[in-house]
C-alpha positions in Angstrom: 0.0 0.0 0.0 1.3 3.2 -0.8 1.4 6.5 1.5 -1.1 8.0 -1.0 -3.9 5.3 -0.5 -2.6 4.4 3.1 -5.4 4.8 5.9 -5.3 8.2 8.3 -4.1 7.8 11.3 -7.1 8.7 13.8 -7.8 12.9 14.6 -5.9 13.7 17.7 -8.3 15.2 20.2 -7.5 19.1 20.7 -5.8 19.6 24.3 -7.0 21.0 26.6 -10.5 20.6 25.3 -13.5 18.0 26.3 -15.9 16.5 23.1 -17.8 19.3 23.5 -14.9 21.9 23.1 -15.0 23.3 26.6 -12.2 23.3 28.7 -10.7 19.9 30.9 -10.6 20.4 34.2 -6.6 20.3 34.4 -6.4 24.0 32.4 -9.4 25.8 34.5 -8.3 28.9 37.0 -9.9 28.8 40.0 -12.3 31.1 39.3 -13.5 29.1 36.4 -13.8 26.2 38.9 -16.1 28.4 41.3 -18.2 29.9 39.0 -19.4 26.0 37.4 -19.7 25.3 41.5 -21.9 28.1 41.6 -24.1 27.5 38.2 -24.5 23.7 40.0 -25.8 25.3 42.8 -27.9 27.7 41.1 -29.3 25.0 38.9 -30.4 23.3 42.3 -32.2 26.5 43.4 -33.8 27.2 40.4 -34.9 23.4 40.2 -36.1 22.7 43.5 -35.9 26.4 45.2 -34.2 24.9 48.1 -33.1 27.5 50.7 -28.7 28.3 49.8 -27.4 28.3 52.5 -28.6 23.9 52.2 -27.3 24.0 48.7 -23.7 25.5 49.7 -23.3 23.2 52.3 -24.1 20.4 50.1 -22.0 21.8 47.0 -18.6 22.1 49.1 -18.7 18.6 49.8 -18.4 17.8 46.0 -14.8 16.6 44.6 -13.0 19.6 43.5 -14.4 21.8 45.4 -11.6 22.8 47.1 -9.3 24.1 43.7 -12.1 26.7 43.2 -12.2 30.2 44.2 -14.2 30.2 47.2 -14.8 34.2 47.7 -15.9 34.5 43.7 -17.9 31.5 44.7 -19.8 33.1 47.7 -20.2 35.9 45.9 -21.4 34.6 43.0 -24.0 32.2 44.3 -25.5 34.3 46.8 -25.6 37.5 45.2 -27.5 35.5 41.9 -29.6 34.4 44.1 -30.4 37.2 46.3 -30.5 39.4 44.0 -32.1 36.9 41.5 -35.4 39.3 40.6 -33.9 42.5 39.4 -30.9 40.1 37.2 -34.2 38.4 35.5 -35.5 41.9 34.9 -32.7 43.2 32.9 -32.6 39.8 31.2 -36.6 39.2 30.0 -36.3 42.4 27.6 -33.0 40.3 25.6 -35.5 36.9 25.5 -37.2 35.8 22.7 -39.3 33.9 24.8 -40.6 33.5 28.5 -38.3 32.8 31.2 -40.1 29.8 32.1 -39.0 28.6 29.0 -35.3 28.8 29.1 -33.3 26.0 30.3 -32.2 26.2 34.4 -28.7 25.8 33.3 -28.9 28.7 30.6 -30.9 30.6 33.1 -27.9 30.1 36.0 -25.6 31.1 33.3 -27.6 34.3 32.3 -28.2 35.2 35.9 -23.6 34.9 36.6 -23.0 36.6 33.2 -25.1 39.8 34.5 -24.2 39.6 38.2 -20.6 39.7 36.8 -20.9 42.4 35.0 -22.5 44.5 37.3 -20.5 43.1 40.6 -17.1 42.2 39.0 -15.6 44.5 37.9 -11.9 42.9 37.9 -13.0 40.8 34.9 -13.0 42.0 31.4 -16.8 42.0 30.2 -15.4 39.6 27.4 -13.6 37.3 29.4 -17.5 37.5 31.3 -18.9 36.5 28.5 -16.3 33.6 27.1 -16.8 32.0 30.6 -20.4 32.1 30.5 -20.4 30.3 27.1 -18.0 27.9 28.1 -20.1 27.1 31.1 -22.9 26.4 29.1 -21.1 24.4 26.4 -20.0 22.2 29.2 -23.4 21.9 31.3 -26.2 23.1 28.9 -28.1 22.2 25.8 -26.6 21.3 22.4 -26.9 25.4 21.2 -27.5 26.7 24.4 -24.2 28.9 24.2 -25.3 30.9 21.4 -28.5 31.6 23.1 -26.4 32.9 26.4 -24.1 34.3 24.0 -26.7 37.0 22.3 -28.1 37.5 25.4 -25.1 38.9 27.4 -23.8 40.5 24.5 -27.3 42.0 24.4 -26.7 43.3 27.8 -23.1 44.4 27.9 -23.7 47.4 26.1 -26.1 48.4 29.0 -24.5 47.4 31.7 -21.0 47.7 30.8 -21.1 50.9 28.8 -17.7 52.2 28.8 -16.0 49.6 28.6 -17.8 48.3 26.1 -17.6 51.6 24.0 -13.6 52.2 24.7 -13.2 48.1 23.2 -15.5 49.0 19.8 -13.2 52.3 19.7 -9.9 50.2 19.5 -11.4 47.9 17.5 -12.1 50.5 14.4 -9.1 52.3 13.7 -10.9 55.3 11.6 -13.0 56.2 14.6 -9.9 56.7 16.2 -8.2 59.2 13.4 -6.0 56.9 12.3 
């Protein structure tokens, strides 16, 4: 058999990368780490709306735990859910549909994605976004990503205005002058 007709040799799978193209666990920063803990947690809440302070106790006991960022953790879950009302009403007006129809795991994503932006403001509003789609890559629906996707980038505009405004700037050199 020649090299021309000769079989391929399987595809190689990406590193650092599962089936579904999110991340393995080995390359994920702490904070990555707390904020899937977190959606978990939310998902639980949303789900069953058990009180969080029984879901917390229950979600530090899972394996892992302990390479996550706690203090992004605790902040994330409890301020999603405590202030879980006013993040669904800035998210309803980017729906195409009723709340009640999204998915809990696209909802727990949508709910960190805007309590991010508004409460963490050490992260880049795209790195916000990039973790929220690789959240729900790894724990949602088949498409679910693109549907957190144009959501939050719905939304950064809003509620990340400057920032948002100062990245299009760089990004278009004539509106620069140059």
């Amino acid at each position: 058999m020649s090299a021309l007709n000769a079989p391929r040799p399987p595809r190689q799978p990406r590193k650092g990368t599962t089936s579904t193209g999110a991340r393995k666990a080995a390359s994920k920063s702490g904070r990555s780490r707390a904020r899937e803990f977190a959606l978990q947690a939310l998902y639980q809440h949303i789900v069953s709306g058990n009180d969080a302070s029984d879901i917390d106790l229950f979600t530090r006991d899972l394996s892992g735990f302990n390479k996550a960022d706690v203090a992004h953790y605790d902040a994330v879950l409890h301020g999603c859910i405590t202030t879980a009302e006013d993040l669904d009403k800035l998210i309803e007006p980017k729906l195409d549909r009723k709340l009640s129809e999204i998915s809990p795991i696209e909802h727990g994503v949508m709910w960190i994605g805007v309590y991010e932006f508004q409460h963490c403001m050490d992260v880049p509003w795209r790195v916000i976004i990039n973790e929220c789609i690789e959240l729900a890559k790894e724990f949602g629906g088949t498409d679910g990503h693109k549907y957190v996707n144009g959501v939050l980038n719905g939304l950064a505009p809003q509620l990340r205005a400057v920032e948002v405004a100062a990245d299009k700037q760089k990004a278009t050199p004539e509106a620069s002058g140059e």
